[in-house]
C-alpha positions, 0 to 999 in steps of 0.5 A, a space after each residue: 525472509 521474515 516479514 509483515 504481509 498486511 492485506 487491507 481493505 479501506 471504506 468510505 475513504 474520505 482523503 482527497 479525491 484524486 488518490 481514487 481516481 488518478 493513477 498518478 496521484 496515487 503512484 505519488 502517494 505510494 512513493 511517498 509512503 514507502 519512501 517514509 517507511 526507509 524502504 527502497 522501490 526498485 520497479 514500478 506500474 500503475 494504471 488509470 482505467 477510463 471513468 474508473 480507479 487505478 491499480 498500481 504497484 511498487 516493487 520493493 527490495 523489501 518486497 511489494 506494495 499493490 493497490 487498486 482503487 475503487 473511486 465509485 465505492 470510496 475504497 481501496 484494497 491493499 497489498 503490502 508485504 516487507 520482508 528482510 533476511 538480515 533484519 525485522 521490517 516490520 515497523 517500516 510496513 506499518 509506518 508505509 501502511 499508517 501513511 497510506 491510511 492517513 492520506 486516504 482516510 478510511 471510516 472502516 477498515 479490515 485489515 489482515 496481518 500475516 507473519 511470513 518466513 520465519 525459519 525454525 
């Protein structure tokens, strides 16, 4: 169960404007990030709100991806954990994370990495 929980925040998001403010553009780049990163979704759900951004989330074999957008202040939180018994996931988190941060484009980012289960 070792693993990479990444928490991020993105500011000033520069990246095509429909990945803030469309639920399924940004459902589509989430696959595609996951995809890249050779991880493996088993469910997912996103949602448009009305005048505003999405939230969304994909469930991973690995674990989870979970995003919600914020198209009237350009930003984007992040919630993006993978986890593995039987093997260390944490390259594919940051190639999913460097595909999410290329697509959107932040001009400040915080980011939060926390090392998960490791067993004594």
């Amino acid at each position: 169960m070792n693993g990479l929980h990444i928490l991020a925040e993105f500011h000033a998001c520069a990246g095509e404007r429909r990945l803030l403010d469309n639920a399924d553009a940004l459902a589509a780049l989430c696959r595609d990030a996951c995809a890249g990163a050779g991880l493996t979704p088993v469910a997912e759900t996103f949602h448009q709100f009305d005048g505003a951004g999405a939230t969304g989330a994909v469930v991973l074999a690995e674990s989870h991806l979970a995003i919600h957008t914020w198209p009237e202040l350009e930003s984007v939180t992040l919630d993006l954990y993978v986890c593995n018994f039987s093997q260390d996931n944490r390259a594919a988190a940051e190639r999913a994370y460097e595909t999410l941060h290329a697509a959107l484009l932040p001009a400040r980012v915080t980011r939060r990495d926390i090392q998960r289960g490791s067993v004594d």
